[in-house]
C-alpha positions as CSV (number, residue, x, y, z in Angstrom):
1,X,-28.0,10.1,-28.8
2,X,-26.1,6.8,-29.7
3,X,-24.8,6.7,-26.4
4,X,-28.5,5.9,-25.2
5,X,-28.9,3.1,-26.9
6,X,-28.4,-0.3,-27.1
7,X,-25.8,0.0,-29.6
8,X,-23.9,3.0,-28.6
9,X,-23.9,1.4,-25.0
10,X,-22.8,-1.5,-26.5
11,X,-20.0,0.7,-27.6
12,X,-19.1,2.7,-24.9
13,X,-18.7,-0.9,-22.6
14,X,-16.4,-2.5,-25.4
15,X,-14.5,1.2,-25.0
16,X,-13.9,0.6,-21.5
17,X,-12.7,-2.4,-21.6
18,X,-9.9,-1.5,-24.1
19,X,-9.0,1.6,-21.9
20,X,-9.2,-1.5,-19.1
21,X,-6.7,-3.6,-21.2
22,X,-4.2,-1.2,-22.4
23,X,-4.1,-0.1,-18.6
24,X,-3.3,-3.6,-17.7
25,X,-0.3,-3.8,-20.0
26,X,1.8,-1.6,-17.4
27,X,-0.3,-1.8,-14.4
28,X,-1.5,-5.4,-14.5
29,X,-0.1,-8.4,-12.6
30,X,3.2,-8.7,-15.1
31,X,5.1,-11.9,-14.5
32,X,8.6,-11.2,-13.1
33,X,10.3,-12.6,-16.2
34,X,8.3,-12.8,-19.7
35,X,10.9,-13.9,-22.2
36,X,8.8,-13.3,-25.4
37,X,8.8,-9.4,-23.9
38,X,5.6,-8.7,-24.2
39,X,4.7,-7.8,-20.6
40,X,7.8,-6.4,-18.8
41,X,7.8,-3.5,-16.2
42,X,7.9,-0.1,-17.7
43,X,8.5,1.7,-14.4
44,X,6.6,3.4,-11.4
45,X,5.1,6.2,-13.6
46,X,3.8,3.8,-16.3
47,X,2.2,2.0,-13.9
48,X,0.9,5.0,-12.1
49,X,-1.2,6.0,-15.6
50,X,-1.6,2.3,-16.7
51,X,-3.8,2.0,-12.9
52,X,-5.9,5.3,-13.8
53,X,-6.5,4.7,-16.9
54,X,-7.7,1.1,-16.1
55,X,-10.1,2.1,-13.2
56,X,-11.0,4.9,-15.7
57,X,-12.2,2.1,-18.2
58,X,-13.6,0.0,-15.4
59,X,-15.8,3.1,-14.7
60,X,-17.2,3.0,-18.3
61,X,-17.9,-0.5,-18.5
62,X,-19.9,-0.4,-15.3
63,X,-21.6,2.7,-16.8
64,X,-22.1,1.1,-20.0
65,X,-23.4,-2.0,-18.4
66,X,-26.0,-0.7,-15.9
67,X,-27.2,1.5,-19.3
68,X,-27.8,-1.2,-21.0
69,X,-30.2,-3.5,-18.9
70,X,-32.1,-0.8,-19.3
71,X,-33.0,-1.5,-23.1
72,X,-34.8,-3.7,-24.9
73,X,-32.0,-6.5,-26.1
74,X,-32.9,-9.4,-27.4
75,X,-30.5,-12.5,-26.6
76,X,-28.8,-12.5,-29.8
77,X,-27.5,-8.7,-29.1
78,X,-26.9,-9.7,-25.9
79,X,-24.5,-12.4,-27.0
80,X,-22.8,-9.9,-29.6
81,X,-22.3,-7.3,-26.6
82,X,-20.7,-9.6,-24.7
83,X,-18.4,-10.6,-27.8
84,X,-17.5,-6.7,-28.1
85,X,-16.6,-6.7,-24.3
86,X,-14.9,-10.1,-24.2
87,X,-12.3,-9.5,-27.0
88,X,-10.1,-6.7,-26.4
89,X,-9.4,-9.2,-23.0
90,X,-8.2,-12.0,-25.0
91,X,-4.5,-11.0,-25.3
92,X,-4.3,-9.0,-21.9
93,X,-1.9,-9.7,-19.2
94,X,-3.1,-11.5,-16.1
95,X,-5.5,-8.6,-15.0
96,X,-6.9,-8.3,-10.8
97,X,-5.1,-11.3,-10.1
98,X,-1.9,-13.2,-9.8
99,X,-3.8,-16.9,-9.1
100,X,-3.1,-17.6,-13.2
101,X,0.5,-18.1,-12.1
102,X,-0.5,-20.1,-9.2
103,X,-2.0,-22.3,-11.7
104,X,0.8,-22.7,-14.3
105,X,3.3,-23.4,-11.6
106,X,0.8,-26.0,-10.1
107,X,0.1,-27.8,-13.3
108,X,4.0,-28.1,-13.7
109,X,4.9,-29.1,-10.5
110,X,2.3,-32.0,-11.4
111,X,4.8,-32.8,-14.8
112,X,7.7,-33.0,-12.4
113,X,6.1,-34.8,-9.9
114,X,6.3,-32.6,-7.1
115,X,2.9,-33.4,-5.0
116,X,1.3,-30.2,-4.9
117,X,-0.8,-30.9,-2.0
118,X,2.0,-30.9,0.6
119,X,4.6,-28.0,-1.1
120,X,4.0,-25.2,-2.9
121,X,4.9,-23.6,-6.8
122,X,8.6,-22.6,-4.5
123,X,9.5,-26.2,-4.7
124,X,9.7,-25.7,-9.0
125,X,13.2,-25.1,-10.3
126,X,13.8,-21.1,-11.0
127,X,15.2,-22.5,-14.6
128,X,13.3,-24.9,-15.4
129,X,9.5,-25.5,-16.6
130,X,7.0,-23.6,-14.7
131,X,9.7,-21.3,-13.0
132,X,8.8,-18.1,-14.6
133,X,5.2,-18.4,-13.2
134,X,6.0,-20.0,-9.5
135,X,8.4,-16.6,-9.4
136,X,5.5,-14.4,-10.1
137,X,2.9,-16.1,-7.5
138,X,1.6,-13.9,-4.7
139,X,4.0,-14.1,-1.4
140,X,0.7,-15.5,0.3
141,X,0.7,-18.2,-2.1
142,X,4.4,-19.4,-3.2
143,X,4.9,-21.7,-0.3
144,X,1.1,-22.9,-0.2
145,X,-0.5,-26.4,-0.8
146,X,-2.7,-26.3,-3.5
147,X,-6.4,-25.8,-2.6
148,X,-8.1,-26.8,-5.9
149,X,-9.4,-30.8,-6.9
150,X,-7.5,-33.0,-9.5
151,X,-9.6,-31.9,-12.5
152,X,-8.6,-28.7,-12.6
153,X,-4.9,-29.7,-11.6
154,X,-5.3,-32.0,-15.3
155,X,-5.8,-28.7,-17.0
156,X,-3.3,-26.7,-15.5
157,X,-0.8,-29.6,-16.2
158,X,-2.1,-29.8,-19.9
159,X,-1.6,-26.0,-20.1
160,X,2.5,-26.3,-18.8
161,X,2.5,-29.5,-20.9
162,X,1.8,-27.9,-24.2
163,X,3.0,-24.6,-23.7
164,X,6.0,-25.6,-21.6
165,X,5.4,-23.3,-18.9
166,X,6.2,-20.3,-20.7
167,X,4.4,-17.5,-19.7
168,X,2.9,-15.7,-22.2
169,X,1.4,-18.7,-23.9
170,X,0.5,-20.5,-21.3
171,X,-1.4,-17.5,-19.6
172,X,-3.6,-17.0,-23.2
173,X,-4.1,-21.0,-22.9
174,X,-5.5,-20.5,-19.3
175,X,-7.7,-17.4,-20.6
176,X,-8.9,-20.3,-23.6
177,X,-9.9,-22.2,-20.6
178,X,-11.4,-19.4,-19.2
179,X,-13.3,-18.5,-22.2
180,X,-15.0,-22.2,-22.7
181,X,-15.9,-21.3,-19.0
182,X,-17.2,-18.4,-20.0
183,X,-19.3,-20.1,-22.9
184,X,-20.7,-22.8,-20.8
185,X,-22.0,-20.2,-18.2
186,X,-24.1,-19.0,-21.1
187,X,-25.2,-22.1,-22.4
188,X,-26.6,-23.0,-18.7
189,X,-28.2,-19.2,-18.1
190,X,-30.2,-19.3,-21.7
191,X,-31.2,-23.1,-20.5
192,X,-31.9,-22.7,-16.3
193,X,-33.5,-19.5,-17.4
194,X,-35.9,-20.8,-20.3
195,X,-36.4,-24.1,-17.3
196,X,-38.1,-21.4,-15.2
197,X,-39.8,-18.8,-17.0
198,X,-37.5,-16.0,-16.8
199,X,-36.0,-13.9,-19.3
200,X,-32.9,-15.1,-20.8
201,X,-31.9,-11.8,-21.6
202,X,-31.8,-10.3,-18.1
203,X,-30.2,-13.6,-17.0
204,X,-27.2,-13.2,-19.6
205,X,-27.3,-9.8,-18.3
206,X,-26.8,-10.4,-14.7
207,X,-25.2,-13.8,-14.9
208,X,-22.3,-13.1,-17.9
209,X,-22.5,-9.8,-19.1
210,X,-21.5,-8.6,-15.8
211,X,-18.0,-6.6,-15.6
212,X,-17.5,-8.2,-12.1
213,X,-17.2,-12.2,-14.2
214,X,-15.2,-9.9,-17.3
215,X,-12.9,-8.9,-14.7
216,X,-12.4,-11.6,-12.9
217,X,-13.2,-14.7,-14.7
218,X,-11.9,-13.2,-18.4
219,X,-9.3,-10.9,-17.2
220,X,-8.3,-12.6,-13.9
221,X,-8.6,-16.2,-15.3
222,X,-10.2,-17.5,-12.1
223,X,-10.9,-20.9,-12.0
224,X,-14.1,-20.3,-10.3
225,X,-15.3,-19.5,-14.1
226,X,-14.8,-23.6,-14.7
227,X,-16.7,-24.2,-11.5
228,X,-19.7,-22.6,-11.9
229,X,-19.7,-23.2,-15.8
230,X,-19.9,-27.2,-15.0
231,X,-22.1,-26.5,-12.1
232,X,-25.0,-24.6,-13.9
233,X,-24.7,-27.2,-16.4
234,X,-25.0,-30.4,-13.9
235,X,-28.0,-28.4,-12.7
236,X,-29.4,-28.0,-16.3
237,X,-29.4,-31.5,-16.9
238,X,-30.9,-32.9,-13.2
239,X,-33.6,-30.5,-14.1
240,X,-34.6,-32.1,-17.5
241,X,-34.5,-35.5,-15.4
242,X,-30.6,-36.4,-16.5
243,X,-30.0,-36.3,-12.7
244,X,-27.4,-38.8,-13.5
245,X,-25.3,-37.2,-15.7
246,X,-26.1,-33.4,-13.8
247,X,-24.5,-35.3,-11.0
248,X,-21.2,-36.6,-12.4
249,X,-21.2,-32.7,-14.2
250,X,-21.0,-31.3,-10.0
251,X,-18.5,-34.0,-9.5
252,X,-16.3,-33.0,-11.9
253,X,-17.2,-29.0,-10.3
254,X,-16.3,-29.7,-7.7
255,X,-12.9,-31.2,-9.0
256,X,-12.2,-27.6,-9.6
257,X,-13.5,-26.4,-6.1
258,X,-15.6,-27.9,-3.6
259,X,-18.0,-25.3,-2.9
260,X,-20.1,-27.0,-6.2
261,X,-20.9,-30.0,-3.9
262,X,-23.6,-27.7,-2.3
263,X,-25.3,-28.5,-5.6
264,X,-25.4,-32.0,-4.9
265,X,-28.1,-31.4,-2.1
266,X,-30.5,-29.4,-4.4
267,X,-30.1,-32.7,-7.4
268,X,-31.4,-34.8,-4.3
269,X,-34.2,-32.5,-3.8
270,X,-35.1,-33.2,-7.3
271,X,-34.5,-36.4,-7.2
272,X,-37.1,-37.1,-4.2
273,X,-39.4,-35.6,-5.9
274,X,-39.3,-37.3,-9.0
275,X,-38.9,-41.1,-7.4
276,X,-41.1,-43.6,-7.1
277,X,-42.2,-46.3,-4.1
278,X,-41.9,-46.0,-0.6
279,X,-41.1,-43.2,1.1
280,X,-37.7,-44.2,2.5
281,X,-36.8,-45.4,-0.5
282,X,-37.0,-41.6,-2.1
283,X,-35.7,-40.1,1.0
284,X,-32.4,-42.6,0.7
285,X,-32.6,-41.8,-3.3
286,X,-32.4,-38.4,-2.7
287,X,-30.0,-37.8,0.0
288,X,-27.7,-40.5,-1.4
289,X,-27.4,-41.2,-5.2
290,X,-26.4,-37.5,-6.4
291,X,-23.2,-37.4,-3.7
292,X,-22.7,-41.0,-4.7
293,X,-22.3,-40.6,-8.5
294,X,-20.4,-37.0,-7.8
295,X,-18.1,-39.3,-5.6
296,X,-17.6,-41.9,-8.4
297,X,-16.3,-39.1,-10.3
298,X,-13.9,-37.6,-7.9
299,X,-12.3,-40.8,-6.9
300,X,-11.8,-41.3,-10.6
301,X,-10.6,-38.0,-11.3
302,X,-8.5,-38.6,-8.4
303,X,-6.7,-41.9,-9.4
304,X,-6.7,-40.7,-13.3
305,X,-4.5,-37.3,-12.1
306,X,-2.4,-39.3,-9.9
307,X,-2.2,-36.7,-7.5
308,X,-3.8,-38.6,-4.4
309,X,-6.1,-37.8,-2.2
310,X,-4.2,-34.4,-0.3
311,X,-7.1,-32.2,-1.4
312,X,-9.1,-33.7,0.9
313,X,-6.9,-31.6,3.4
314,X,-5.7,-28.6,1.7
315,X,-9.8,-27.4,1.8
316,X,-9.4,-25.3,4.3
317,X,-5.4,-23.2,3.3
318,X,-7.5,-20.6,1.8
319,X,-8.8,-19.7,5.4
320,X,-5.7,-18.9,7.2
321,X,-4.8,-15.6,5.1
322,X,-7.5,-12.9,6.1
323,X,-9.6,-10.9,3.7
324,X,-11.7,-8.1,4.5
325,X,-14.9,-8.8,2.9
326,X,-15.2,-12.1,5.3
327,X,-17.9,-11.4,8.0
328,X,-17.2,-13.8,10.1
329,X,-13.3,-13.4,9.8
330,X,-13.5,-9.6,10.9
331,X,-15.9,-10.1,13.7
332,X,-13.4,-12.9,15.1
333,X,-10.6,-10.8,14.7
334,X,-12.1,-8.5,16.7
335,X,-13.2,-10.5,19.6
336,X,-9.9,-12.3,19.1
337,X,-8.1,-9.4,20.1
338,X,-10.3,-7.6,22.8
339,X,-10.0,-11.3,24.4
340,X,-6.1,-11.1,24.5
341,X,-6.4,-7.4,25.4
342,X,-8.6,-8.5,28.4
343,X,-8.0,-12.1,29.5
344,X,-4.6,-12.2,27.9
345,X,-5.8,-15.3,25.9
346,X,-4.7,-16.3,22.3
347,X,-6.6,-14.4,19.9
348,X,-6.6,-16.8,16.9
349,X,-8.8,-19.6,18.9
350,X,-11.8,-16.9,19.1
351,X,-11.3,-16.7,15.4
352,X,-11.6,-19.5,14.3
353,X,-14.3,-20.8,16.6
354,X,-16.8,-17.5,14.6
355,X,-15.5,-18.8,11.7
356,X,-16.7,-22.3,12.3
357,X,-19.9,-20.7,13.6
358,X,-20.1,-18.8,10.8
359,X,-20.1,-21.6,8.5
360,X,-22.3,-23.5,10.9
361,X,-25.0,-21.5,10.7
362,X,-24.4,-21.1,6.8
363,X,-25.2,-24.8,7.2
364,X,-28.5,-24.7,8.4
365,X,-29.8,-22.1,6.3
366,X,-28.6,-24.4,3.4
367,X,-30.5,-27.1,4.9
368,X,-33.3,-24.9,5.4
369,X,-33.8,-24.0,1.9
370,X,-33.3,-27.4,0.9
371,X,-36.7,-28.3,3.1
372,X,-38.8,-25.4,1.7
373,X,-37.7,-26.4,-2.0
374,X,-38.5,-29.8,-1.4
375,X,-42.0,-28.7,-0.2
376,X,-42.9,-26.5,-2.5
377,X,-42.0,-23.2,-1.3
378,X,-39.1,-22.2,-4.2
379,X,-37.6,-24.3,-7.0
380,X,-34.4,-26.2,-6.4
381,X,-32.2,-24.3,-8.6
382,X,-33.1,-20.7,-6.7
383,X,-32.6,-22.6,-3.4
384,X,-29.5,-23.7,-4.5
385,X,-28.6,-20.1,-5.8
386,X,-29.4,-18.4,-2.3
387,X,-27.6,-20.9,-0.9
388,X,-24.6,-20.2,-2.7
389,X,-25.0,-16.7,-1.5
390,X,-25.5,-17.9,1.6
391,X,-21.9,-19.7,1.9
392,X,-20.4,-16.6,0.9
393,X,-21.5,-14.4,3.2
394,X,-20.7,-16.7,6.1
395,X,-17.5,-18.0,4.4
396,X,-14.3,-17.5,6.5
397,X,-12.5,-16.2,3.3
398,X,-14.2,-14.0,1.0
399,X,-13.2,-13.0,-2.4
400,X,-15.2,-10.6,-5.0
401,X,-15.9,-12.7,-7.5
402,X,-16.6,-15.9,-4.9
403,X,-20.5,-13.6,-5.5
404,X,-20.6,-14.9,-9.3
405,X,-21.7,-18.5,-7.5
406,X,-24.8,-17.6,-6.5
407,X,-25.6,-15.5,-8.6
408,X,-25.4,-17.0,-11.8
409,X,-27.8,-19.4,-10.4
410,X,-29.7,-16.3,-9.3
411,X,-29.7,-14.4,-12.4
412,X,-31.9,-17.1,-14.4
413,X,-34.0,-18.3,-11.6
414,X,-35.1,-15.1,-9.6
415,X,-37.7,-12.0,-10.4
416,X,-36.4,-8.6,-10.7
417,X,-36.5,-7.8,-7.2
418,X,-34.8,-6.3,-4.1
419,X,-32.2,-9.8,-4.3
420,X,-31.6,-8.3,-7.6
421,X,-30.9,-4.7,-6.5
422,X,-28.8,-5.6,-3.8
423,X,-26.7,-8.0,-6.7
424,X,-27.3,-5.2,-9.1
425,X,-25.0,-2.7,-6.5
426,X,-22.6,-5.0,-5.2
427,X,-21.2,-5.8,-8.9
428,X,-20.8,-2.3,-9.5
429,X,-18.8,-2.0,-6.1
430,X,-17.0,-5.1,-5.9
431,X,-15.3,-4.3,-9.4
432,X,-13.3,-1.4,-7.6
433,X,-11.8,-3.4,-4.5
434,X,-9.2,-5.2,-6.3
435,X,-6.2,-3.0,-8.1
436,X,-5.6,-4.2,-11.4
437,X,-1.8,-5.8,-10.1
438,X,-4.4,-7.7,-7.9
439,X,-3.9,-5.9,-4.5
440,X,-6.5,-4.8,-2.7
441,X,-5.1,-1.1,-1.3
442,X,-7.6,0.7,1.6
443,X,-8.6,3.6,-1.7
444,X,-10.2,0.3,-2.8
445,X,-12.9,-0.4,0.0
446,X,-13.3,3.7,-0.4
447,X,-13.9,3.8,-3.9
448,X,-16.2,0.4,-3.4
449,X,-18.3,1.8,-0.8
450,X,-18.6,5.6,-2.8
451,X,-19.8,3.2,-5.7
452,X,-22.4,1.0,-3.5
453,X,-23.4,4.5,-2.2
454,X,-24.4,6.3,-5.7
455,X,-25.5,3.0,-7.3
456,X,-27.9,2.7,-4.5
457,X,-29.1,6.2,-4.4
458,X,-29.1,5.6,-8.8
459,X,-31.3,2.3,-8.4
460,X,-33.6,4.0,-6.0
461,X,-34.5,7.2,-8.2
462,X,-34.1,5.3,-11.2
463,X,-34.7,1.6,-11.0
464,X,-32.4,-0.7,-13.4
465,X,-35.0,-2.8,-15.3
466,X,-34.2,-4.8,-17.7
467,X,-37.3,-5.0,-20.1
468,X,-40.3,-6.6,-19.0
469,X,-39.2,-7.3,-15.2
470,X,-41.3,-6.4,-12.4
471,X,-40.1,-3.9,-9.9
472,X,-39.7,-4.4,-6.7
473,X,-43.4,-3.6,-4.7
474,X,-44.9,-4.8,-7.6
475,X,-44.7,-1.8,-9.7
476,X,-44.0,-2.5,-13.6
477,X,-45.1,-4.9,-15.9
478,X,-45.2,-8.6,-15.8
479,X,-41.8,-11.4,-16.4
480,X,-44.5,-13.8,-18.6
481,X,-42.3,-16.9,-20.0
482,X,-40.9,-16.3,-23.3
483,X,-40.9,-12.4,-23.1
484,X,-40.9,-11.3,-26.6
485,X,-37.6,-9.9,-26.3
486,X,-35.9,-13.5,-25.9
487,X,-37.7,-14.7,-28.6
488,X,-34.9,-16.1,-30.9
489,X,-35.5,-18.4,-33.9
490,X,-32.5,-20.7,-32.8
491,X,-34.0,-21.2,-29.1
492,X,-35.9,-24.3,-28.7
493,X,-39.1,-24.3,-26.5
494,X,-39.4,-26.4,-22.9
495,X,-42.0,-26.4,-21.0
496,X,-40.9,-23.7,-17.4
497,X,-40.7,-25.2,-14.1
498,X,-42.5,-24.5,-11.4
499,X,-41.6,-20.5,-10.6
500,X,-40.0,-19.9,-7.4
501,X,-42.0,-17.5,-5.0
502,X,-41.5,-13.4,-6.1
């Protein structure tokens, strides 16, 4: 049957996310006000069908992607999949997410000289540019300082600059920004994965090809997209000995957000290894020359954006609303409040302090990777990938797509494993937690937790394996470097790094 094969699954994927898009365009996050009329509320029972019929395509694009790591793609197919499944996104409205009007609004509110580190997109004039989006911003967000570095505030005001803040075309210039996000990702998999002898097929799989990224870095717009994209690429370069310019590329990551900066660590690991003379002198190298450079770059970005230094403080806004899929913040709330229950203490104080053991211990399990890469035991770029994951299990806020950081680094560095299993099932859950207006409603959770359920009994009687990977236990055939299926006239050949342990 087509439908079984690399082609027909191909097609059915590309079907879903049609059904996904033409859901969105009554049950997507619609801007209050959309004077070119393209998205405009058509009522409760429009939306009502627009939602099943998105989580109806959502279900065939998962399908349609877990089908087709099963066959035997080369990366040029790949590629063209992910074309098919990319497009019918490019004119959506904002899909799983209302943080693209956060974005608009904050780029204009740099044009008028608001300083969006102290007020938030409310402070923008309901008439004038940028007010359209700062209307349509989450109620969490609308009075909030703005958590992201200069960089990406430059884009953001180069989007309301050239569109004038309207909203339609300023949303599709923030998806074109999404979309060279989306490129770069790929360029970095192909490259970190060819760098270590894995497949670049399964990593384009995993890493881009994902519906969990579609969603959320296409649909959504997500500047987390920009993050990684400039992150993997830094990365690429440190690990072909351009640890300069790899270093600046973080800086400028972490410009967008500053999770990147764990990066920075893992370049120094390289960089110690490659050095010269004495042993201090490699140790200072190391630990000192990548966050140096990266620093260069954000006080530059910094003083070129004219925004000032407030992001330095605004880190931590994102931690004061509560989100479910945070450890650390659910385990605090609960000891918050059986401590006020029992020693009529303020429960916010026992919060905070498991948050801020929570990200403490994510700390030294960073630190510990970083010592077993720099002995030997793993390569720097998968260290730097299970730290990633690391961070966001023990992060104090905790989005779905906050996964994509690790594992994009994960995808092109790691054996088909149990890692990958687990990574495997929580993309095909974490898809169904957010609604497509970018709520996350309690049927959410359920319908993420059925799916973790099935696609863990699925993997278990019928293991998702891309071609040539190794099952976990051993079973299966070998990951050799250069698998025949990768081999693509217009890839150049380097020499794989040192493979990380199984």
């Amino acid at each position: 049957m087509w439908a079984l094969s690399a082609v027909g699954h191909r097609r059915l994927g590309a079907a879903g996310s049609v059904a996904i898009v033409a859901g969105g365009w009554f049950a997507g996050k619609l801007p209050v006000h959309d004077p070119w009329g393209w998205w405009t509320d058509h009522g409760s029972a429009a939306k009502a069908a627009g939602a099943v019929l998105t989580y109806v395509g959502l279900t065939v694009l998962v399908v349609a992607w877990w089908q087709y790591g099963k066959t035997a793609s080369t990366v040029r197919e790949t590629l063209v999949t992910l074309a098919w499944w990319t497009a019918p996104f490019l004119l959506a409205p904002p899909l799983y997410s209302a943080d693209v009007y956060s974005y608009i609004a904050q780029g204009s509110m740099v044009l008028e000289g608001h300083d969006v580190y102290t007020v938030g997109p409310s402070a923008l004039d309901p008439g004038g540019i940028g007010g359209d989006a700062a209307a349509s911003v989450g109620n969490h967000w609308r009075d909030t300082p703005a958590p992201y570095g200069p960089l990406f505030l430059l884009v953001s005001a180069a989007v309301a600059r050239i569109t004038g803040g309207t909203i339609v075309p300023a949303v599709l210039a923030m998806r074109l920004v999404a979309l060279v996000s989306l490129a770069l990702i790929v360029w970095s998999l192909r490259r970190l994965a060819r760098e270590h002898g894995r497949s670049e097929s399964r990593a384009l799989w995993l890493g881009a090809l994902n519906p969990l990224l579609l969603m959320h870095v296409v649909g959504g717009m997500h500047n987390d997209g920009l993050m990684i994209g400039l992150m993997l690429a830094g990365l690429v370069l440190a690990l072909r000995g351009r640890w300069i310019a790899g270093s600046a590329l973080v800086g400028l990551a972490m410009m967008v957000k500053s999770p990147a900066a764990v990066a920075l660590l893992f370049i120094g690991v390289l960089v110690h290894a490659s050095a010269t003379g004495p042993q201090w002198r490699r140790w200072a190298k190391g630990l000192l020359a990548p966050g140096l450079i990266a620093g260069a770059v954000a006080g530059g970005a910094t003083l070129i954006s004219g925004t000032g230094f407030g992001w330095l403080r605004t880190q931590g806004v994102a931690a004061n609303i509560h989100t479910a899929l945070s450890v650390t913040s659910d385990i605090g709330l609960g000891l918050g409040e059986l401590a006020r229950l029992l020693l009529g203490v303020d429960a916010d104080p026992v919060k905070s302090a498991v948050q801020t053991l929570g990200l403490a211990v994510a700390v030294g399990v960073i630190v510990a990777l970083a010592r077993r890469a720099m002995r030997g035991g793993m390569t720097p770029a998968h260290a730097l990938g299970l730290s990633l994951l690391v961070l966001v299990a023990l992060s104090p806020m905790v989005q779905p797509w906050y996964l994509l950081w690790g594992m994009a680094v994960v995808a092109a560095t790691d054996r088909y494993g149990r890692l990958w299993a687990v990574l495997i099932v929580l993309s095909a859950a974490l898809v169904y937690e957010t609604h497509p207006m970018g709520a996350t409603p309690p049927y959410g959770f359920v319908l993420a937790g059925l799916a973790a359920v099935l696609g863990t009994f699925a993997l278990r009687r019928t293991p998702v394996v891309p071609p040539g990977a190794r099952l976990p236990g051993g079973r299966g055939p070998a990951d050799p470097p250069g698998s025949v299926e990768d081999r693509d006239p217009s890839a150049s050949t380097a020499s794989p790094a040192p493979q990380s342990a199984p």
